[in-house]
N, C-alpha and C positions, 0 to 999 in steps of 0.2 A: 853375362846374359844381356841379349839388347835392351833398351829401352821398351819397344815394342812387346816386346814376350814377357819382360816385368809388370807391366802396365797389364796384359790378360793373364798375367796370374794373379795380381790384387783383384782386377773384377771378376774372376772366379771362385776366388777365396770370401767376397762381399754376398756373390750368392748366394752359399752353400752357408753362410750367416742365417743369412735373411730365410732360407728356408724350413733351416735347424729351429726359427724363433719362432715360426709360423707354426710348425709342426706343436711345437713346446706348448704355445698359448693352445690350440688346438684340444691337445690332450686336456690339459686342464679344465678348459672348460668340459667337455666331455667328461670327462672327473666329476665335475660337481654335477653337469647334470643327472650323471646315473645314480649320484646322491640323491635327490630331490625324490623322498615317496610321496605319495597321496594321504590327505589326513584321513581317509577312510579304506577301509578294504575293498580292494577291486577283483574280478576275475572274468575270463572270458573261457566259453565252451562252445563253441557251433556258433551257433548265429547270438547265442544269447550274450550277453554282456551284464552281471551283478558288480553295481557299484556304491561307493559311497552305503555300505551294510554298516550298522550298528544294532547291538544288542542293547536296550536303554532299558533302565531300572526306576522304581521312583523316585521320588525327587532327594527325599528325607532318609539316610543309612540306617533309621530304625524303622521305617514304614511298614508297615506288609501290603501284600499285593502283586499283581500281575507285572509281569515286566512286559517289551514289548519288541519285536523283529522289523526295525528301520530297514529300506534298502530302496535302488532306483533300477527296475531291469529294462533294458533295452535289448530289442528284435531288430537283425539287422537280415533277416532272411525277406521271405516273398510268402511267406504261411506264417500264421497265427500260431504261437503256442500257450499254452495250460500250467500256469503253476500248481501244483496237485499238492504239493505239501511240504512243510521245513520241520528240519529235525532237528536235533541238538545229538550228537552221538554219544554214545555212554549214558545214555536214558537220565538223561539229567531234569528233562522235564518236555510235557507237550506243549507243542505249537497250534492254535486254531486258528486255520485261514478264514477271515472273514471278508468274502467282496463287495465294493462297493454298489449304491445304491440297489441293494439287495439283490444285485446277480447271483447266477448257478454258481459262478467258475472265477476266478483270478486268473483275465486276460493276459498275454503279452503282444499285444497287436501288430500285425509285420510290418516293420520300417518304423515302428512307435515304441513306445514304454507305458511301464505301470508302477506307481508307486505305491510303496507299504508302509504306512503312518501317515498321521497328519489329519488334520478336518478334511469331511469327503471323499478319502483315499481307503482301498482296503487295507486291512490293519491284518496281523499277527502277534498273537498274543501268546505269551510264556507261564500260563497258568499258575505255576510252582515260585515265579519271581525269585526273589533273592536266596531261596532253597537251590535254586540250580543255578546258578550265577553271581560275580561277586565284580563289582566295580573295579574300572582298574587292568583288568582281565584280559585274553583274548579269547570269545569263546568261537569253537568249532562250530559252523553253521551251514547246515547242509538244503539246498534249494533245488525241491525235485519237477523236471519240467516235462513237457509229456512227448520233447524232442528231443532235445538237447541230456535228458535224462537228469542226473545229479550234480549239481553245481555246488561245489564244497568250496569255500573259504574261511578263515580268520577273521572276524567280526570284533573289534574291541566295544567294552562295555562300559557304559556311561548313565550317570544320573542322568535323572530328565530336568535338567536344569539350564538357564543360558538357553542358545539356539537350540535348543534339543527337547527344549519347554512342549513345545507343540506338539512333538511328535511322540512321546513318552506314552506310557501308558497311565490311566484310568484309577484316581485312589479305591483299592475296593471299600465298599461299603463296610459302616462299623455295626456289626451285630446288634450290640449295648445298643444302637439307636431304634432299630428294627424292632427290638422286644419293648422296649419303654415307650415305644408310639402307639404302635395297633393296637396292642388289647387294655388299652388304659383308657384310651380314645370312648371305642363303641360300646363296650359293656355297661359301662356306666350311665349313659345317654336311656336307653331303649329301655331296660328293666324299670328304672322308679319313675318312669314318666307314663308309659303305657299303664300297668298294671293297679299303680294308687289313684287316676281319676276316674276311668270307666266304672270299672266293679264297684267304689264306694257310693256313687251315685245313684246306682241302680236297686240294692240293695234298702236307703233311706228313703227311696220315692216308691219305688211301683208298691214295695209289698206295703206299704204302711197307706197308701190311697185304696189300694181293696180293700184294707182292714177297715177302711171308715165307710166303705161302701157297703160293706157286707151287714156294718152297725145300722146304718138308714134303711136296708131291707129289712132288717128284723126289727125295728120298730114300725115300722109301714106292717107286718105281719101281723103285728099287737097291738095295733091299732084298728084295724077290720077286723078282729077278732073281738074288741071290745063290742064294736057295731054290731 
């Protein structure tokens, strides 16, 4: 073989190297990125986009109370859509949408979003808490929209603890506190205060001032009678 022809078979064989390694590193990285999920559950349907969804619970594993439906929707459409309601499937427990600052509806505003949790955000609330759900978990969370229709995903379930503080739901109220405030409170105030001053007063002055009025006439009677 000449020199010449030796020489372009090494720099064809450097190539087909160098492109075998490109390729290699390539995949790899491609490898790890298709590794790489989102710490939250995400899904897309039409225009709508639910992400970053959490099911939060209270804060404390023996609490009672409401748990709560985290999530971030984005409208990528040219029309407004209507969240009308989330489910839990297998009647695990209701969701009450509640919107913020006292609107009708839980907007998704086109080209914008709407969040669920948080101060000044409408909220979703899991009435039944830790009855229907259990930390840890993934629960099935379904997000009914009034275009886009049913938006089902995997929502995993977390204390409202850490960054999740904010968004959690609402300790309910303790009964025990509710009965031992109010009626210990006013019943005791109004009864011995009204009833023991008025009546006793009235009873020791008016009628015992006639009675001595009535004595001064009947002497004034028996005395021009003597006349």
């Amino acid at each position: 073989m000449s020199r010449s022809l030796r020489r372009g078979a090494l720099a064809a064989t450097a190539v087909v190297f160098s492109i075998a390694s490109l390729a290699a590193c390539g995949a790899g990285k491609d490898a790890q990125t298709l590794q790489v999920k989102p710490d939250n559950a995400a899904v897309t349907k039409g225009d709508i986009k639910v992400q970053n969804a959490l099911v939060i619970t209270q804060a404390k594993l023996d609490a009672k109370g409401p748990a709560a439906v985290s999530a971030t929707l984005f409208n990528s459409g040219t029309k407004e859509q209507t969240l009308d309601a989330i489910t839990l499937p297998g009647g695990k427990g209701k969701v009450v949408l509640k919107p913020a600052g006292g609107a009708a509806k839980v907007v998704v505003p086109a080209g914008g979003s709407v969040v669920l949790g948080g101060t000044g955000n409408a909220s979703a609330v899991i009435e039944s808490g830790r009855e229907a759900v259990e930390d840890g978990n993934a629960q099935k969370v379904v997000f009914q929209l009034s275009t886009a229709g049913d938006v089902e995903l995997d929502a995993y379930v977390v204390p409202a603890t850490g960054m999740y503080a904010g968004f959690g739901p609402t300790s309910a109220p303790s009964p025990a506190a509710g009965a031992s405030g109010s009626p210990s409170g006013s019943p005791s105030g109004s009864p011995s205060g009204s009833p023991s001053g008025s009546p006793a007063a009235s009873p020791s002055g008016a009628p015992s001032g006639s009675a001595s009025a009535s004595a001064s006439t009947s002497a004034s009677a028996s005395a021009s009678a003597g006349h």
